[in-house]
Every structure is written in structure tokens, then in C-alpha cells.
C-alpha positions, 0 to 999 in steps of 0.5 A: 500500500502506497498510503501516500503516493511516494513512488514505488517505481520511479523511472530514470531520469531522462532530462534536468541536473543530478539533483543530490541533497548537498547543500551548495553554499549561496554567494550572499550578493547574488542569492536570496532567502525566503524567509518565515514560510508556515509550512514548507513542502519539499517533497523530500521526507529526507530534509523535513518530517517523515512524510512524502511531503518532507514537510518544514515548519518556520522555514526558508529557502535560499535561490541562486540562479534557477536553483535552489541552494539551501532549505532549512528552519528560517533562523537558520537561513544564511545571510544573503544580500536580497530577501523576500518575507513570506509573512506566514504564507505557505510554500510549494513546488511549482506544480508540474502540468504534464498534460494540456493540449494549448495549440489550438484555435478556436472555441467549443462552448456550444459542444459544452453546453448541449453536453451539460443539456444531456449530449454525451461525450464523443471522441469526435468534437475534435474536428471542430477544433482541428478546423479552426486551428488550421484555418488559424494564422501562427500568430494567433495559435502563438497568443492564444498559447502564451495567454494560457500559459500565463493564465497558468503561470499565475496559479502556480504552474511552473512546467508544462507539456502540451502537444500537438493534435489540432493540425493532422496534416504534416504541415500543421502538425509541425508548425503547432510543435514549432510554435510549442518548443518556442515555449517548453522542451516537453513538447509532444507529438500527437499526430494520432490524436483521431483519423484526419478528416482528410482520411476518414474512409483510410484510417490505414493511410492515416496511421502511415502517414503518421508514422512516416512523413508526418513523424519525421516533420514532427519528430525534430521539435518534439520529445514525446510521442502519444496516441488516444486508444480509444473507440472512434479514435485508435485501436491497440494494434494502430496504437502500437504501430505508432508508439513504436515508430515514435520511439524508433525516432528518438521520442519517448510514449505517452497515452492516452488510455482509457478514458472512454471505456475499457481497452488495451491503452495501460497495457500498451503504454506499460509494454512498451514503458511509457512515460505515462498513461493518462486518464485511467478513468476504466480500469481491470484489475489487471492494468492496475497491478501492471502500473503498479509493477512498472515505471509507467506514472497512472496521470489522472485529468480530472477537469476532463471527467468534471466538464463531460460529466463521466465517471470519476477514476478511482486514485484510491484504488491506484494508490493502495495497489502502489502506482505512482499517480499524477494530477494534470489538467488536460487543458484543451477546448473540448473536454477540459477547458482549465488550466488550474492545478488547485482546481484538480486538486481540489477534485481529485481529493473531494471526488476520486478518493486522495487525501490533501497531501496525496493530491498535493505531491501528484501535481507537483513530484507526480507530474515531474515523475510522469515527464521523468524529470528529477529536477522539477516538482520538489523543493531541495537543494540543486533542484530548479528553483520553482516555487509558490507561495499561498494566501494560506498557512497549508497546503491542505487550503489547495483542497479546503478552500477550493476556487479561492486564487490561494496562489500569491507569488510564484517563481519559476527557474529562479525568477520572480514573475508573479505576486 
């Protein structure tokens, strides 16, 4: 059992420093101290209590750069030359979204509000989508990507993935990973996000399309490649294929997998070690032991199930047979258009049975395990020095105050950017 979702399996890392917990003695005219947090999560049980949160009561945290440098009780902070008050607030890793969809054009609120008049959720709204993004000029896909990032930003999201999956022609698929890289390096390729509407009588053609020369267009801007196995999207045998194309290129898979119904996604996505397998919403007993038994990160995206009104996925379940959960948004126009971390949290704790830390160190130390990344998602010393700070003396506020803005000040890679 797996109480507190610490990792039992956690995978290489494949990007970011070696991030030991030596201390690197700051330089005190170019560093600053953190000073007087409440409540300081680390993610590290070696530097704080002996929970996965590694929590630190009356704490500090020195920044040099886009590092951090030290962590520790406040009265014990070295003296630097710049120094910010947190005056009581609590402090977080930056949450780490590894899942979002924010190259698009466009906008689906009619889908949205017949769905919430009766309508089911079906794969198929995608088009919509695909049509206005590539009827868009890269200058609007480009804005309407920053402003969500920064919308983002100010909720105290500090990483992000996004991918592709709007264009389905070579052309706009490369352009829309371009446009991505400009903004994050865990850009992914998601070119089998349905059939193309160009292919819909050749889903054949499609699939090698993809997997030849949609991937070799793509493949240089991006670091993932991901699939939706689904009904009306791609089946297992498609799924394969791709993935195993994408890796045979140099990029690592992701999946979209079960989200709909149940299916061979987990299975797939632990055969061939995927990163992660996101949705896991319909699951045997069987896909849950693999992910318990693999590197494979289980992302739950519950603003999906919260805007289609679909059956919640079990965490609880996940957690007490031992895999590792992360928590992402699935930001994207159709069927989760959020991008707030604090607003998953607060659902995966009241809706999908995590307690407060659970959610807390998912979309923060989860989602870094789901980008397989060491440098992220925890506040330690050599770690990228990505932080917020709450309107709040606990963590527990993200989940007990839930659609409060609780996020005050953020800081991502060592620099100041809200607050």
C-alpha cells in the first residue's frame, strides 16, 4: 500500500541536473532567502518530517540562479544580500502540468453546453477544433498559447507539456510543435490524436502517414510521442504501430488510455514503458497491478471527467495497489477547458478518493515523475528553483478552500514573475 503516493517505481531520469541533497553554499550578493514560510513542502521526507511531503515548519529557502541552494528552519537561513518575507504564507513546488493540449484555435462552448443539456461525450468534437486551428494564422495559435500559459503561470504552474493534435496534416502538425518548443522542451507529438478528416474512409493511410512523413516533420521539435486508444479514435494494434515508430525516432510514449471505456491503452503504454498513461478513468484489475509493477506514472485529468460529466477514476484504488499517480489538467477546448492545478486538486481529493497531501505531491513530484524529470516538482537543494507561495498557512487550503486564487507569488527557474 502506497498510503501516500511516494513512488514505488520511479523511472530514470531522462532530462534536468543530478539533483543530490548537498547543500551548495549561496554567494550572499547574488542569492536570496525566503524567509518565515508556515509550512514548507519539499517533497523530500529526507530534509523535513517523515512524510512524502518532507514537510518544514518556520522555514526558508535560499535561490541562486534557477536553483535552489539551501532549505532549512528560517533562523537558520544564511545571510544573503536580497530577501523576500513570506509573512506566514505557505510554500510549494511549482506544480508540474504534464498534460494540456494549448495549440489550438478556436472555441467549443456550444459542444459544452448541449453536453451539460444531456449530449454525451464523443471522441469526435475534435474536428471542430482541428478546423479552426488550421484555418488559424501562427500568430494567433502563438497568443492564444502564451495567454494560457500565463493564465497558468499565475496559479502556480511552473512546467508544462502540451502537444500537438489540432493540425493532422504534416504541415500543421509541425508548425503547432514549432510554435510549442518556442515555449517548453516537453513538447509532444500527437499526430494520432483521431483519423484526419482528410482520411476518414483510410484510417490505414492515416496511421502511415503518421508514422512516416508526418513523424519525421514532427519528430525534430518534439520529445514525446502519444496516441488516444480509444473507440472512434485508435485501436491497440494502430496504437502500437505508432508508439513504436515514435520511439524508433528518438521520442519517448505517452497515452492516452482509457478514458472512454475499457481497452488495451495501460497495457500498451506499460509494454512498451511509457512515460505515462493518462486518464485511467476504466480500469481491470489487471492494468492496475501492471502500473503498479512498472515505471509507467497512472496521470489522472480530472477537469476532463468534471466538464463531460463521466465517471470519476478511482486514485484510491491506484494508490493502495502502489502506482505512482499524477494530477494534470488536460487543458484543451473540448473536454477540459482549465488550466488550474488547485482546481484538480481540489477534485481529485473531494471526488476520486486522495487525501490533501496525496493530491498535493501528484501535481507537483507526480507530474515531474510522469515527464521523468528529477529536477522539477520538489523543493531541495540543486533542484530548479520553482516555487509558490499561498494566501494560506497549508497546503491542505489547495483542497479546503477550493476556487479561492490561494496562489500569491510564484517563481519559476529562479525568477520572480508573479505576486
Amino acid at each position: 500500500m502506497n498510503s501516500a503516493n511516494e513512488p514505488t517505481n520511479t523511472p530514470p531520469a531522462t532530462a534536468g541536473p543530478d539533483t543530490t541533497n548537498s547543500t551548495v553554499a549561496p554567494t550572499a550578493t547574488t542569492a536570496t532567502v525566503i524567509t518565515n514560510i508556515a509550512s514548507l513542502v519539499t517533497n523530500d521526507p529526507s530534509l523535513g518530517d517523515s512524510s512524502p511531503l518532507g514537510l518544514i515548519e518556520n522555514a526558508a529557502v535560499v535561490i541562486e540562479g534557477d536553483r535552489v541552494v539551501w532549505i532549512g528552519e528560517s533562523s537558520k537561513a544564511p545571510a544573503t544580500d536580497n530577501q523576500f518575507d513570506a509573512d506566514g504564507r505557505a510554500a510549494i513546488p511549482g506544480f508540474v502540468d504534464s498534460h494540456s493540449h494549448l495549440v489550438f484555435a478556436g472555441d467549443r462552448t456550444a459542444e459544452f453546453n448541449a453536453r451539460m443539456s444531456g449530449q454525451p461525450y464523443k471522441a469526435g468534437g475534435i474536428r471542430t477544433t482541428v478546423a479552426a486551428t488550421r484555418a488559424a494564422t501562427d500568430a494567433a495559435l502563438e497568443a492564444n498559447l502564451t495567454r494560457y500559459l500565463d493564465e497558468a503561470l499565475r496559479q502556480g504552474t511552473t512546467t508544462f507539456e502540451t502537444k500537438s493534435g489540432y493540425g493532422l496534416t504534416v504541415e500543421d502538425e509541425a508548425r503547432a510543435l514549432r510554435i510549442a518548443s518556442r515555449h517548453t522542451d516537453e513538447v509532444t507529438f500527437l499526430g494520432a490524436h483521431i483519423v484526419s478528416p482528410d482520411h476518414a474512409d483510410d484510417p490505414a493511410a492515416y496511421v502511415a502517414l503518421v508514422t512516416g512523413e508526418m513523424l519525421e516533420a514532427c519528430a525534430p521539435y518534439a520529445r514525446w510521442i502519444d496516441v488516444f486508444c480509444e473507440k472512434g479514435a485508435f485501436d491497440g494494434d494502430q496504437a502500437r504501430a505508432i508508439l513504436t515508430a515514435g520511439k524508433a525516432r528518438g521520442l519517448h510514449p505517452r497515452i492516452h488510455a482509457n478514458q472512454l471505456s475499457y481497452g488495451p491503452g495501460v497495457q500498451l503504454a506499460v509494454e512498451l514503458d511509457a512515460a505515462s498513461a493518462d486518464h485511467c478513468t476504466h480500469l481491470t484489475d489487471a492494468d492496475v497491478d501492471a502500473l503498479a509493477h512498472s515505471a509507467t506514472v497512472a496521470t489522472l485529468l480530472p477537469g476532463a471527467e468534471f466538464s463531460t460529466r463521466a465517471d470519476w477514476p478511482d486514485a484510491r484504488r491506484l494508490l493502495d495497489a502502489g502506482a505512482t499517480v499524477a494530477l494534470s489538467t488536460d487543458c484543451n477546448p473540448g473536454s477540459s477547458f482549465s488550466s488550474s492545478m488547485p482546481f484538480c486538486i481540489a477534485l481529485a481529493v473531494r471526488d476520486m478518493g486522495m487525501t490533501p497531501d496525496e493530491a498535493v505531491w501528484s501535481a507537483t513530484a507526480g507530474g515531474a515523475a510522469a515527464l521523468r524529470r528529477t529536477d522539477i516538482g520538489r523543493l531541495t537543494p540543486g533542484a530548479r528553483a520553482d516555487l509558490a507561495l499561498l494566501d494560506a498557512p497549508s497546503h491542505v487550503h489547495l483542497a479546503y478552500r477550493p476556487g479561492v486564487p490561494l496562489v500569491s507569488t510564484v517563481w519559476r527557474a529562479g525568477v520572480r514573475s508573479a505576486g
